[in-house]
N, C-alpha and C positions, 0 to 999 in steps of 0.2 A: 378376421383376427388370425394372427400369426402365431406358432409357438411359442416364440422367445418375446411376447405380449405379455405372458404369464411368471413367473417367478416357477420355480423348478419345486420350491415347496412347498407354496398352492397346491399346485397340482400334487405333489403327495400325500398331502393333507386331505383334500378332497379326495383322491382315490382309498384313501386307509379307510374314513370315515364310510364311503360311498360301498365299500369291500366289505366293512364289519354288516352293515344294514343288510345287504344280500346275504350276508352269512347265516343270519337270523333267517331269512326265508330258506337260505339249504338246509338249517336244522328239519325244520317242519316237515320239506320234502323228504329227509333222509328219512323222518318217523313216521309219515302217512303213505308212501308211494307204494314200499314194503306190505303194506296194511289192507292196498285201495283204496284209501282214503284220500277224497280230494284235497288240494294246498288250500282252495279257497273259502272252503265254507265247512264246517265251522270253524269261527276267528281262532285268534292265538287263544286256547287253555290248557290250563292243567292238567297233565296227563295223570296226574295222581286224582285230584280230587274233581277234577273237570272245572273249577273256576275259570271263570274268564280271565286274563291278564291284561291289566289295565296298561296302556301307552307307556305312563310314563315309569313299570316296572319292565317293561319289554325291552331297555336299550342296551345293545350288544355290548359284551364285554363287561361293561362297569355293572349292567344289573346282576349279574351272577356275579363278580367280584364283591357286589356290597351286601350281597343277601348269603352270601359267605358259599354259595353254593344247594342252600334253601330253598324251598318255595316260601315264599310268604303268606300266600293262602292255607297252607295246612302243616308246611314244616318240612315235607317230606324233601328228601339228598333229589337235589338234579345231577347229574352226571357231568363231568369235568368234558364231554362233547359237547358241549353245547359250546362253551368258552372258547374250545379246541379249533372246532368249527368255523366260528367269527373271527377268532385272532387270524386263524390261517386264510381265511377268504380276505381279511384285511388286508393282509401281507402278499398276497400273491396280485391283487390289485395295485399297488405299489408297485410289484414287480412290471406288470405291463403295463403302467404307463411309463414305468421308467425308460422300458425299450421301445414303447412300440408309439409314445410320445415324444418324452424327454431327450431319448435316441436322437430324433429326427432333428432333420435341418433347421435351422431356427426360421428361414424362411416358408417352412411348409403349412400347410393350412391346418389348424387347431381342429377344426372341425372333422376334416379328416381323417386325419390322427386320432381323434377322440372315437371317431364311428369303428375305426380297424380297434380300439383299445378296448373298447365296449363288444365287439365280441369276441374274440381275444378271452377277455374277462368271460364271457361267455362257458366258454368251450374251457377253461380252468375249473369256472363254477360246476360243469357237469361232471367236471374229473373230482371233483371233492366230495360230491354226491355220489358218485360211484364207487367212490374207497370206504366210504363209511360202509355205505346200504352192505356192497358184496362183504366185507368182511365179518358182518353181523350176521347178514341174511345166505350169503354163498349165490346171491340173483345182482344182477345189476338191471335198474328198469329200463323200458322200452323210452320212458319219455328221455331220457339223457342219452339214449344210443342212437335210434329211430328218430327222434325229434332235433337231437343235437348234431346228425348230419346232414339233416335237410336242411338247416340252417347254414351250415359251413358250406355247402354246394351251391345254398344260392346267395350266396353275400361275395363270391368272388370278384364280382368287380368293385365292389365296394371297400375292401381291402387295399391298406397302404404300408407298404409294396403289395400291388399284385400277384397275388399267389399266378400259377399255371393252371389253368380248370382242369386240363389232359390229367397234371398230376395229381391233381387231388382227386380226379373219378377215377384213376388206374388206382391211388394211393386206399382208398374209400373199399372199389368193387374189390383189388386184389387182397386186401388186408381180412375181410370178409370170407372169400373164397380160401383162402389159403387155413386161416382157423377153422373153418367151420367142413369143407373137405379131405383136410389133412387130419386134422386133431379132434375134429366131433366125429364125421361120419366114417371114415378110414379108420380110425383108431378103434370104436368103437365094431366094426366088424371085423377085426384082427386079434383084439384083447376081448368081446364082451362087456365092454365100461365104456367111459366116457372117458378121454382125457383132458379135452376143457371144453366147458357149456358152451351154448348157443350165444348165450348172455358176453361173452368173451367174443366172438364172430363180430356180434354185431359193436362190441367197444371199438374192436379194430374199423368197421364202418365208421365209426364215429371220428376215432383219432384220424385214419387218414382223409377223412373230408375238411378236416385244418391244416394238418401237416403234410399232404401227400404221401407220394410212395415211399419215400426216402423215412421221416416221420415215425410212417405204419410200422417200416418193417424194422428202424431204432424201437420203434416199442417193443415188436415182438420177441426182437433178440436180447434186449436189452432188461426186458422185463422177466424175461425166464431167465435169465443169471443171476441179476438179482431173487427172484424167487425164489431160484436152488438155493445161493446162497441163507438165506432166511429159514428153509426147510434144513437145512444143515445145522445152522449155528441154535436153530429151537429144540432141533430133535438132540443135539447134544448136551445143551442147558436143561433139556426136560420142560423149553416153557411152552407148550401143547396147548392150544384153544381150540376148543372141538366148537365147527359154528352152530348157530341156532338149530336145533330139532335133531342133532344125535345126541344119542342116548348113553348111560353108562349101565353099565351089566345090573341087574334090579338085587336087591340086598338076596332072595330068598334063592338068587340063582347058584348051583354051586359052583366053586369054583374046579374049573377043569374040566368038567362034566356036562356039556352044555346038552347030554342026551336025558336027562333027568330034571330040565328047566320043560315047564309048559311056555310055551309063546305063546301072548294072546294074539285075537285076532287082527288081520289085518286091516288095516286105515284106510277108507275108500273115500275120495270127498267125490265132490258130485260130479266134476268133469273128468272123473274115471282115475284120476293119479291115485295109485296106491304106495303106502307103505310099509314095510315088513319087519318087523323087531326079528332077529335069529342070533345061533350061535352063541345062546346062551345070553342072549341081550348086548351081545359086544357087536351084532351088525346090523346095519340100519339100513333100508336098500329103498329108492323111490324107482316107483317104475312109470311111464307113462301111460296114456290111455290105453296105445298097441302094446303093451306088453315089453317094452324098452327099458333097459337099465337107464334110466337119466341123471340118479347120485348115489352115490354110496358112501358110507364113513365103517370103518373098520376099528374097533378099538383095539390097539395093538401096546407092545411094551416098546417105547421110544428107544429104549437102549440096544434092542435087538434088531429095531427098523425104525431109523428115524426117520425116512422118506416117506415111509407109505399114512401119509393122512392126509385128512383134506382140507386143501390148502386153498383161498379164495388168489384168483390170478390177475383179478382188476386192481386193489391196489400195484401192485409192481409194473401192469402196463402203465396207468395215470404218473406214475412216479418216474416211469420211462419218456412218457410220454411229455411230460413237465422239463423234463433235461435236457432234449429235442429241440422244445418251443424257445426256451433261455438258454440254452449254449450251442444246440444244431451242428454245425462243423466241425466244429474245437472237440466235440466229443466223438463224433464219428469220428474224428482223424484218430484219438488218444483210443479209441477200441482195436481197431487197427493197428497200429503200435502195438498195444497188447498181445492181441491175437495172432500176429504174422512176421 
């Protein structure tokens, strides 16, 4: 079967549909991966009251549109991600069949076409999983970084156009090496902190085992401007999201004074990561097993330093990294322009 076999909105049809139903499954991952909790067992419940969800309230999009945003089991608000989630996995599925199908010669092989679109879709879906999880959590998981470049490195020939293997293992190992030596371990013994996680190293693993070197290093730059950008236009708007697990100064603490606050003690969990409440409950400090700063959150006044907080860097790569896969040249060239 040949492309131009199929009507052009079949196949969008089919992919919107095909995009919402994996969306449903990135919900789950985004909320158990975070957790440890496996995708597979136990089924779709409620995370409020633990009911099971039956099939036919589970379907993306229209079930949370018709349950107004409801659980039906107990009432309790689902959150406007879950909707957000599906619509966008819809739509970016559309999006690659429309280039990485549609695009194509109408004499080329459907089947083809359909296996490069199917991961493709792939490697979108990990990026939609990693925007949600790090922005909540401040972690991106191994199964979308680690899992999602073993995949991209061995589907190369499978791929319609074939990518270059050279550049997607240079794109992969340098993208890797370059965050994870420059910006974790250099940064970190120069300043004392971290400048960006591990979890950030190994995203760049990820993006350039699809995009290569070229890709990688569009995300890298491409993704800390936009960043800045966002750290700029939030710290001047005041709209500040501290992620999950910093803390805000405790009511009893005084202000000014953080010599007359007791800290309690510190958070050990078992594989040794500690926690530190200080400075009056305005800083939050995780340290590794060896005694390594690994995060830190600082509660500071936005108006006086809007930069200094902390700020999740995987959305802005994914979002880099999305601009890359659907415009690639045309945006490289228009950076350039900009910049030179």
């Amino acid at each position: 079967m040949l492309v131009s076999d199929l009507s052009p909105w079949i196949l969008r049809t089919v992919a919107f549909v095909f995009g919402a139903l994996w969306g449903s499954f990135f919900n789950v991952a985004i909320y158990r991966w975070p957790r440890d909790m496996s995708v597979v067992s136990p089924p779709s419940h409620c995370p409020h009251c633990k009911s099971p969800i039956p099939a036919h309230r589970n379907v993306p999009i229209l079930g949370w549109l018709l349950l107004r945003g409801k659980a039906a089991c107990c009432g309790a608000r689902i959150g406007a991600r879950y909707v957000l989630v599906e619509a966008t996995s819809a739509l970016l599925a559309v999006a690659v069949v429309e280039q990485f199908v549609i695009a194509q010669s109408p004499s080329a092989s459907l089947a083809d076409a359909g296996v490069s679109a199917l991961l493709y879709f792939f490697f979108v879906g990990g990026l939609v999983v990693a925007t949600f999880v790090d922005a909540e959590w401040m972690e991106i998981p191994d199964e979308v970084t680690i899992g999602g470049a073993a995949l991209g490195l061995a589907t190369v020939a499978v791929r319609t156009p074939s990518p270059d293997a050279a550049e997607l293992a240079l794109g992969a190992g340098g993208g890797f090496l370059v965050v994870q030596v420059l910006l974790v371990w250099s940064w970190e013994r120069l300043t004392g902190r971290r400048g960006m996680g591990e979890g950030d190293s190994k995203f760049l693993l990820f993006i350039g085992a699809f995009l290569g070197w070229k890709g990688a290093l569009f995300a890298l730059v491409a993704g800390a401007l936009q960043g800045m950008i966002y750290a700029i236009v939030s710290g001047v708007t005041g709209r500040d999201r501290a992620p999950r697990g910093a803390a805000a100064p405790p009511a009893d603490a005084p202000a000014g004074d953080p010599d007359k606050w007791v800290p309690p003690a510190p958070l050990v969990v078992r594989d040794g990561t500690r926690a530190t409440l200080s400075d009056g409950g305005r800083r939050l400090a995780v340290e590794d097993p060896g005694g390594r700063l690994a995060w830190e959150h600082v509660a500071t006044d936005p108006s006086k330093d809007p930069l200094r907080r902390a700020i999740p860097f995987g959305p802005f790569l994914a979002l880099a990294a999305l601009e890359f896969l659907f415009f690639g040249e045309r945006l490289v060239e228009a950076y350039f322009e900009l910049f030179m």
